[in-house]
C-alpha positions as CSV (number, residue, x, y, z in Angstrom):
1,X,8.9,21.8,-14.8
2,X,7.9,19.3,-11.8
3,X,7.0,16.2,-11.6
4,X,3.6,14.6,-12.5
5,X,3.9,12.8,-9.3
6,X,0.5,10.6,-9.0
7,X,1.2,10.1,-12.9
8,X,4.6,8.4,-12.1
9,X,3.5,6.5,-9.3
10,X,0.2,5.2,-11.2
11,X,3.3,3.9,-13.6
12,X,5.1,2.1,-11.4
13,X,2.1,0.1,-10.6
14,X,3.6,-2.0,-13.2
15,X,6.9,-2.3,-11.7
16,X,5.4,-3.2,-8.4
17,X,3.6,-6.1,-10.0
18,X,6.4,-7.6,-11.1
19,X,9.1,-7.0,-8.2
20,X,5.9,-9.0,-6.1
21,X,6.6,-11.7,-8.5
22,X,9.7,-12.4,-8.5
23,X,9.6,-11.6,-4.7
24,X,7.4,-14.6,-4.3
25,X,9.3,-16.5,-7.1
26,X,13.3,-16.0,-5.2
27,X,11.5,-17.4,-2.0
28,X,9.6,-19.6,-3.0
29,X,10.6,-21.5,-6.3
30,X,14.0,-23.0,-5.3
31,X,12.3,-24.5,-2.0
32,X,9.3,-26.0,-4.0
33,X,12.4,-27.5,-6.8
34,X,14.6,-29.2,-3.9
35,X,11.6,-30.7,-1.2
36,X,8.2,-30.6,-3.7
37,X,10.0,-32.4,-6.8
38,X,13.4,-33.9,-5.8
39,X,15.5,-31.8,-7.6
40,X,19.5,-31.7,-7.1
41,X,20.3,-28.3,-5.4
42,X,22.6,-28.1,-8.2
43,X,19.1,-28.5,-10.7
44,X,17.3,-25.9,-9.0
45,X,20.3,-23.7,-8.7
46,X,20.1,-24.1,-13.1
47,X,16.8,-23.7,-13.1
48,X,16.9,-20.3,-11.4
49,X,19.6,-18.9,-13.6
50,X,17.0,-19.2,-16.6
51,X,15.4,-15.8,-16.3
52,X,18.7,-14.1,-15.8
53,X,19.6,-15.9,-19.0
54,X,16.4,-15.1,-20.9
55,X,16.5,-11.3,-19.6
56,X,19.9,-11.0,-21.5
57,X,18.5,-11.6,-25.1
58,X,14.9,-11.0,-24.2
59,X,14.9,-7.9,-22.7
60,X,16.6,-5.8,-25.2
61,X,14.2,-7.3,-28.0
62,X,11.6,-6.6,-26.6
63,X,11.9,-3.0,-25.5
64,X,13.0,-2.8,-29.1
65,X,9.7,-4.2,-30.3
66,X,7.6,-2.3,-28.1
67,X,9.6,0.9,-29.1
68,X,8.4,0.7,-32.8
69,X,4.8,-1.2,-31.5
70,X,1.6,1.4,-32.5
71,X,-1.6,0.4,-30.9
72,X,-5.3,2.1,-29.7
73,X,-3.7,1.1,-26.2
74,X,0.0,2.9,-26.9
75,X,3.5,0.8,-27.3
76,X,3.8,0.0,-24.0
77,X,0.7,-0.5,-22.0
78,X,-0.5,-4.0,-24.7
79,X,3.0,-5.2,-23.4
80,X,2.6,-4.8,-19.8
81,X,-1.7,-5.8,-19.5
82,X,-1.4,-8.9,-21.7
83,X,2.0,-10.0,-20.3
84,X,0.4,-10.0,-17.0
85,X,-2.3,-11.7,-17.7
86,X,-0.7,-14.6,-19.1
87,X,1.4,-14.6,-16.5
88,X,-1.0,-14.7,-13.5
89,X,-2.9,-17.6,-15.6
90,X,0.7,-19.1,-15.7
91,X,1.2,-18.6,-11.7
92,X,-2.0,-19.8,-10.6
93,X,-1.7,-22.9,-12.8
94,X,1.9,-23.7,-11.1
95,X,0.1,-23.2,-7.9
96,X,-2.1,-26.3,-8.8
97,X,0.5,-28.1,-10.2
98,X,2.4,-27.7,-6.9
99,X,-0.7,-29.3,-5.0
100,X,-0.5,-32.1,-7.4
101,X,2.8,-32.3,-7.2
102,X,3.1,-32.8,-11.1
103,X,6.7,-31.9,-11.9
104,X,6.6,-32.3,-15.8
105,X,3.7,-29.4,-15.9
106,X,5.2,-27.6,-12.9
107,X,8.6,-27.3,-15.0
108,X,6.6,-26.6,-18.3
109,X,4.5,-23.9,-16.6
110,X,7.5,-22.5,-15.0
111,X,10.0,-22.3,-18.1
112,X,6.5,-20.5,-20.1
113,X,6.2,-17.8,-17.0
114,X,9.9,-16.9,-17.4
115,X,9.8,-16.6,-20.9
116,X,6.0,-14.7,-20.6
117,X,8.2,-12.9,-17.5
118,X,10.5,-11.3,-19.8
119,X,8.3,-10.3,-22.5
120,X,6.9,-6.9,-20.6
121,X,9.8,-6.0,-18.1
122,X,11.5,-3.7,-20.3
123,X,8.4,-2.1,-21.7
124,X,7.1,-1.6,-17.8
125,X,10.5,0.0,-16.9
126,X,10.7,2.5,-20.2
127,X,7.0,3.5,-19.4
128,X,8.6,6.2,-16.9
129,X,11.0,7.6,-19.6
130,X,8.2,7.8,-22.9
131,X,6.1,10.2,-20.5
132,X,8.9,12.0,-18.4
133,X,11.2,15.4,-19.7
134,X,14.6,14.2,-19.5
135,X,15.6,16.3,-16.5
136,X,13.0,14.6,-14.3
137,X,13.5,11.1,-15.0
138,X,15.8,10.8,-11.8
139,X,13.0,11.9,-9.5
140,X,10.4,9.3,-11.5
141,X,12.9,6.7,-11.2
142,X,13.1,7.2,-7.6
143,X,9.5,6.6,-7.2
144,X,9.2,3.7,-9.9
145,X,11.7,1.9,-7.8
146,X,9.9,3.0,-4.2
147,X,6.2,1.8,-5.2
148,X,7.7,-1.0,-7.3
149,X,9.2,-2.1,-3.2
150,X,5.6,-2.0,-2.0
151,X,5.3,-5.4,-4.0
152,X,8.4,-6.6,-3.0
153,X,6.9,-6.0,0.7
154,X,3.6,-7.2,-0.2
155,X,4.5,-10.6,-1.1
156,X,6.8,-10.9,1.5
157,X,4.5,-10.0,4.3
158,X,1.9,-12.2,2.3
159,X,4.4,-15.4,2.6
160,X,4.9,-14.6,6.5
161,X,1.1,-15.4,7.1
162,X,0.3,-17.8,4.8
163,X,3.2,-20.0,4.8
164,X,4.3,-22.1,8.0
165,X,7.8,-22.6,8.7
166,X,10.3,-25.0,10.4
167,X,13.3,-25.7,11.9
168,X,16.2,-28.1,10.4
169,X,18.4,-30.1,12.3
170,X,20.8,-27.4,11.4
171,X,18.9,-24.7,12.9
172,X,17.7,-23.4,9.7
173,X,14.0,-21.6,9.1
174,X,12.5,-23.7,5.9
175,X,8.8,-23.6,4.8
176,X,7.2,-26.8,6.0
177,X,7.3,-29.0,3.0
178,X,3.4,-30.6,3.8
179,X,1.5,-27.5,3.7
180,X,-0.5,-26.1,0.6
181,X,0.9,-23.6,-1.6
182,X,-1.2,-22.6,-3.8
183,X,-2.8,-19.5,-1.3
184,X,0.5,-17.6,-2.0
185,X,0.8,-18.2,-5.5
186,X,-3.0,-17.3,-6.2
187,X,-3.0,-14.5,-3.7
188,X,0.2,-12.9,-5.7
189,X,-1.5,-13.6,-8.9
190,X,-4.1,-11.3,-7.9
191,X,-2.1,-8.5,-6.6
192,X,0.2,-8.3,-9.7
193,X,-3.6,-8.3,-11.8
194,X,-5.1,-5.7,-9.6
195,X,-1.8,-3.4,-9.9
196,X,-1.7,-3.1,-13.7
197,X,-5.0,-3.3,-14.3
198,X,-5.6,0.1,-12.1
199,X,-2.7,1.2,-14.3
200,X,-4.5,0.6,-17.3
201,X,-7.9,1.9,-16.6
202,X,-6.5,5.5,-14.7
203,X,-3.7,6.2,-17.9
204,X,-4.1,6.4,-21.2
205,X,-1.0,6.3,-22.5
206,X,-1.3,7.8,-25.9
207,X,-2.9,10.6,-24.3
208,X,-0.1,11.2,-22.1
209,X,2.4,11.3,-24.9
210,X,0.5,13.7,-26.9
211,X,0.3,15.8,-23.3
212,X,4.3,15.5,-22.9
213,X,5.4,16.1,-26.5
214,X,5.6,19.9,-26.1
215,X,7.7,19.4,-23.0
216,X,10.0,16.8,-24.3
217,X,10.5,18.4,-27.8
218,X,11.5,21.8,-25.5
219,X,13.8,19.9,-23.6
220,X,15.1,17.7,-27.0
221,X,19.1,19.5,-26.7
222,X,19.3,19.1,-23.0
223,X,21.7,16.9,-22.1
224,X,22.9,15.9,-25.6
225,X,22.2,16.4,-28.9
226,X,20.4,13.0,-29.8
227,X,16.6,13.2,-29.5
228,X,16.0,13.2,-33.3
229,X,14.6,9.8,-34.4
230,X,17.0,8.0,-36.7
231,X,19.7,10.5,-36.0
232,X,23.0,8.6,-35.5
233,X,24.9,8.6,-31.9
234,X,28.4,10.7,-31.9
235,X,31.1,8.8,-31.2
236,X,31.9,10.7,-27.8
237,X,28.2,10.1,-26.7
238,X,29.1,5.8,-27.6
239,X,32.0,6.1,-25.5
240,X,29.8,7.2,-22.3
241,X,27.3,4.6,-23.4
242,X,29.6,1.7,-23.0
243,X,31.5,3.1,-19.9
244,X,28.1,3.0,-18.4
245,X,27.2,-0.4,-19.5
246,X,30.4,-1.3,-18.0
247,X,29.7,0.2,-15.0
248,X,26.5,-1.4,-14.5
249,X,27.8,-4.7,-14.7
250,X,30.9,-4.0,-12.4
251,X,29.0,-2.8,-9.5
252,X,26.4,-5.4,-9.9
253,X,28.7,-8.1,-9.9
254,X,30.2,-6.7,-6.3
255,X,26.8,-5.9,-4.8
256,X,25.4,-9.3,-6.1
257,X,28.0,-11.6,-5.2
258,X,27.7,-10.5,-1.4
259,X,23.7,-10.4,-1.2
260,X,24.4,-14.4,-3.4
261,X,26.8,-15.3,-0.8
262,X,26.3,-13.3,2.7
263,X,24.0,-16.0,4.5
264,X,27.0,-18.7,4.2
265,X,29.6,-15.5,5.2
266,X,27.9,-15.3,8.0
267,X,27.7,-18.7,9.1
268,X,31.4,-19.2,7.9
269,X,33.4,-16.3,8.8
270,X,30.8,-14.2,11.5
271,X,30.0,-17.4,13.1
272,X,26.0,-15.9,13.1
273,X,23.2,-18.3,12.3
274,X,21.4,-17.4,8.6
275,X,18.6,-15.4,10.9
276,X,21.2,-13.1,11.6
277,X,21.9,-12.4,7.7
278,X,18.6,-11.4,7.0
279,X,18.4,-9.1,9.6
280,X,21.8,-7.4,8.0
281,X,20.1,-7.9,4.5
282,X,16.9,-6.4,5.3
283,X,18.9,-3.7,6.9
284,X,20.1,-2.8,3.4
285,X,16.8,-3.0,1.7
286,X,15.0,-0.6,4.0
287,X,17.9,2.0,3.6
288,X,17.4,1.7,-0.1
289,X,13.5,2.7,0.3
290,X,14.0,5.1,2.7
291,X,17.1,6.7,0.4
292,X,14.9,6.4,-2.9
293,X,13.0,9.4,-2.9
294,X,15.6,11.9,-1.0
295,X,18.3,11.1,-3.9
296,X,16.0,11.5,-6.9
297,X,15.8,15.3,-5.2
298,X,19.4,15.3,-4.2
299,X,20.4,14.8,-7.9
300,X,19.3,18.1,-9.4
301,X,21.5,19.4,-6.9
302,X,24.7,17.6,-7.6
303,X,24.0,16.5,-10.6
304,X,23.5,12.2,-12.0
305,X,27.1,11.4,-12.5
306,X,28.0,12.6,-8.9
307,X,25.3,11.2,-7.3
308,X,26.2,7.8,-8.7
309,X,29.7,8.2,-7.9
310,X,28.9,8.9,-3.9
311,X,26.7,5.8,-4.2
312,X,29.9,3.7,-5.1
313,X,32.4,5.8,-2.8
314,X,29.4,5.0,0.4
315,X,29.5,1.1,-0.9
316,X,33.2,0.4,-1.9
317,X,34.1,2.1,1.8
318,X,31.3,-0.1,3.6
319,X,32.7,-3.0,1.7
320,X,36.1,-2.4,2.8
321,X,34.9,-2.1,6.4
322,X,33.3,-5.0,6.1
323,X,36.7,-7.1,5.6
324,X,38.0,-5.9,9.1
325,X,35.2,-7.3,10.9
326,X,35.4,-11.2,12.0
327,X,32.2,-11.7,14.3
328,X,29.0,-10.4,14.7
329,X,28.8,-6.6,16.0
330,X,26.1,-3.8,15.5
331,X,28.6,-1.9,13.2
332,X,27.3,-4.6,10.7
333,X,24.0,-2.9,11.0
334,X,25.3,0.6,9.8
335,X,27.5,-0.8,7.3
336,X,24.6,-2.4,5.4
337,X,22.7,0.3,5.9
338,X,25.2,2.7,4.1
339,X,25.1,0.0,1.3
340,X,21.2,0.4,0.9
341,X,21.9,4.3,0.5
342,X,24.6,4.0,-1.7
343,X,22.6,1.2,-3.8
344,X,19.6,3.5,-4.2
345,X,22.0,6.6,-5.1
346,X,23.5,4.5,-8.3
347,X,20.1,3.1,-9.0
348,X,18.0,6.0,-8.9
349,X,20.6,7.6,-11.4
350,X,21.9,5.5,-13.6
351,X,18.8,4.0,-15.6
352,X,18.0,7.5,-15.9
353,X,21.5,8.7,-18.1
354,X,21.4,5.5,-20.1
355,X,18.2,6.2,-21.4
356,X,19.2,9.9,-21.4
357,X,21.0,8.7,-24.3
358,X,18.8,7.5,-26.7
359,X,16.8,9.1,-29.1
360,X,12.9,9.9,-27.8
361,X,11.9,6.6,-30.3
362,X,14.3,4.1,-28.9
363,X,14.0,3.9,-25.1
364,X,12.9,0.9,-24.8
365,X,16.1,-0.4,-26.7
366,X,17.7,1.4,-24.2
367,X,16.3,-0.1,-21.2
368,X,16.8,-3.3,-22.8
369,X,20.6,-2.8,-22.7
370,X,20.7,-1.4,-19.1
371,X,19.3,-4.7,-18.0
372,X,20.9,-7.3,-20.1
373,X,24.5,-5.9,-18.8
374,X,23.0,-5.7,-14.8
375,X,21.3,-9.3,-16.3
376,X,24.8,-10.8,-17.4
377,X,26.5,-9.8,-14.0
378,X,24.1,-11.6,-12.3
379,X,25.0,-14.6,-14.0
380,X,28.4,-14.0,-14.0
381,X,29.6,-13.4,-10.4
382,X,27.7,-15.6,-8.5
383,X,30.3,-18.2,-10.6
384,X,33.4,-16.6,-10.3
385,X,32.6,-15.6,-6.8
386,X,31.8,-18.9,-6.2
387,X,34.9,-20.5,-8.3
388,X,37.2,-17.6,-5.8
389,X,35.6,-18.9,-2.4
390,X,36.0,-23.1,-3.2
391,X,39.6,-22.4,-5.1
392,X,41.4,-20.2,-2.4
393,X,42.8,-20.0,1.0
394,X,40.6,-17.1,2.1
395,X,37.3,-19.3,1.4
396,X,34.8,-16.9,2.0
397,X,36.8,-14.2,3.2
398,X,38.1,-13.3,-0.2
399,X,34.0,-12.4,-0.6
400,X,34.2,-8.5,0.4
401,X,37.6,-7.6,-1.3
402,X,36.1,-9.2,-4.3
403,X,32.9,-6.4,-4.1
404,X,35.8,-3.6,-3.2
405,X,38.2,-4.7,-7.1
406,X,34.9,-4.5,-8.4
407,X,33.5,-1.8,-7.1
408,X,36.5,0.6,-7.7
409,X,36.6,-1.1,-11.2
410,X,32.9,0.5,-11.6
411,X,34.3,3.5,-9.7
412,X,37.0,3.8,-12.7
413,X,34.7,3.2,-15.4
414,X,31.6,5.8,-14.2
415,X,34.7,9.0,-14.2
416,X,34.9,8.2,-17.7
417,X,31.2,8.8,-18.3
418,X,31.1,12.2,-20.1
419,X,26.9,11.9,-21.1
420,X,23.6,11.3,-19.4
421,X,23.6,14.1,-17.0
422,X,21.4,16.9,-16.6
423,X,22.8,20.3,-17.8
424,X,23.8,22.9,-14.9
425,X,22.4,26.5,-16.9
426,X,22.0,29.7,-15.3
427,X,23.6,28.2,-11.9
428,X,20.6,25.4,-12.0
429,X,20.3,22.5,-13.3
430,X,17.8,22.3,-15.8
């Protein structure tokens, strides 16, 4: 079998709408919340935590509806088109309200696109999956999560030219707080319409299913026994569900707590200016992209489980290293980008034997799960990270053996993982 590679990467047009979103929407939100409309940093800081919040309930009910959803359009694709639409109405009208500076409609606005946000996520992400053998999905993922970047890129290069910035007292780059913002919010908007709409109009989803049945009905006992709809999950194949879950949310709540809390590391223990802490960041990021594709291919070799394993080895050691360094150095730069390797390894990989799983009819319950444990992390450690840095002596040095305990916790849990890979037959892997 090989991958339908234009097929998956039509897909993850979806995917690449919305990472251009929430690009935009990390960047450019909080600023807006604090110098637009006079909210507390610790408002706007509560305000951003609502998606993370919603995506733990939402997500899962949703890929859950979409799973048993039947339309002339598929179970997915309604999700994803008229999601999107609603929410680039949604993001041009907060691009308005922004130039009016009305806060009570910019809120209302905002609190509908998170809740509109969350409605077509999951269904986006388990697109892949419905339309992918099982012993491929690592390979799709790998692209999903390389053209969903392009978005990421997109707005970001997008925010660069249309958005002026400005110097604090401090030293600090800041958007200038006079300027008009509605060019990045309708220019966005018409990027993440664009992308799904030539998803849309190029797939037909129900015909794709009916043209990967044969192939995933062949492949139906690969990994495990559980492809039959309404069949009920052994217990063994439970116990590698929720060591998984657990993993996800261990080694999301080390990676997350440094990328929360790295600018103000850098400042505090490196002595480096918050320039400086992008450059590391960004370092990381276009590792990850590079590393995507290369490990999707590198897991048929070694196998999922393995290749998420060196992913946490490659970031628990850069962690670790991390600790011994005190001021700024060009180490730094290797370390984080061994951390965007090791990131992409685990999440090339790990989506991929969750869903691995679950029975062909509930994959988008599955994807809902996989997200509301990373979801739930997220919420978690940038809180207890937080509690550890104000409440000890270390202050922010306590940040990377934090990410090591919880790293090697997620190291602990992903040995115990006994399901989700791809079968080695005939001295392959299948």
């Amino acid at each position: 079998m090989k991958l339908n590679i234009k097929r998956t990467t039509l897909i993850g047009f979806a995917f690449m709408s919305i990472l251009a979103f929430w690009q935009m929407y990390d960047q450019v939100i909080p600023f807006l919340l604090e110098n637009k409309f006079g909210l507390s940093t610790l408002q706007a800081n509560a305000i951003m935590s609502v998606d993370n919040i919603l995506a733990i309930f939402m997500l899962p009910l949703f890929g859950a509806l979409s799973d048993k959803t039947r339309t002339p359009l598929g179970k997915r694709t309604p999700y994803i088109l008229f999601g999107t639409v609603l929410a680039v109405i949604l993001t041009v009208l907060m691009g308005l309200f922004t130039e009016s500076t009305n806060k009570i409609a910019f809120l209302g606005c905002l609190f509908l696109l998170l809740f509109v946000m969350s409605t077509y996520r999951t269904p986006a992400v388990a697109y892949m999956p419905d339309v992918t053998p099982k012993a491929l999905r690592s390979k799709g993922n790998a692209i999903i999560n390389l053209v969903g970047y392009i978005g990421g890129i997109f707005s970001t290069v997008m925010m660069m030219f249309l958005l002026k910035s400005e110097k604090t007292e401090a030293g600090e780059s800041v958007y200038a707080a006079d300027q008009s913002f509605f060019p990045i919010f309708l220019t966005v908007a018409l990027f993440m319409l664009t992308a799904v709409l030539i998803l849309v109009f190029t797939l037909r989803e129900n015909k794709l299913n009916a043209e990967v049945k044969a192939e995933m009905e062949a492949d139906s006992d690969d990994a495990e026994e559980i492809g039959a709809v309404g069949k009920k999950m052994a217990p063994e194949v439970f116990r590698s569900l929720v060591f998984i879950l657990l993993s996800v949310f261990l080694w999301f709540m080390a990676y997350n707590a440094v990328t929360t809390a790295f600018s103000r590391y850098c400042v505090e223990v490196l002595g480096a200016d918050l320039g400086v802490s992008s450059g590391y960041l960004l370092t990381a990021t276009i590792s990850a992209i590079l590393a995507f594709v290369p490990l999707g291919w590198l897991s048929e070799k070694l196998g999922r489980k393995m290749t998420v394993i060196l992913g946490i080895v490659l970031m628990t050691i850069c962690y670790g290293g991390a600790v011994l360094l005190h001021s700024t150095t060009p180490l730094i730069y290797l370390l984080f980008a061994v951390v965007g390797v090791g990131w992409a390894a685990i999440n090339v990989n790990s989506f991929p034997m969750v869903v691995q799983m679950s029975a062909g009819s509930d994959v988008g319950k599955y994807t809902g799960f996989y997200y509301t444990f990373s979801m739930a992390a997220q919420i978690t450690t940038p809180l207890l990270s937080g509690f550890l840095i104000d409440r000890t002596e270390l202050g922010y040095r306590i940040l990377f053996p934090y990410a090591v305990l919880f790293s090697l916790l997620s190291l602990g849990t992903m040995c115990l993982v006994r399901h989700g890979d791809i079968k080695k037959e005939n001295g392959g892997i299948q």
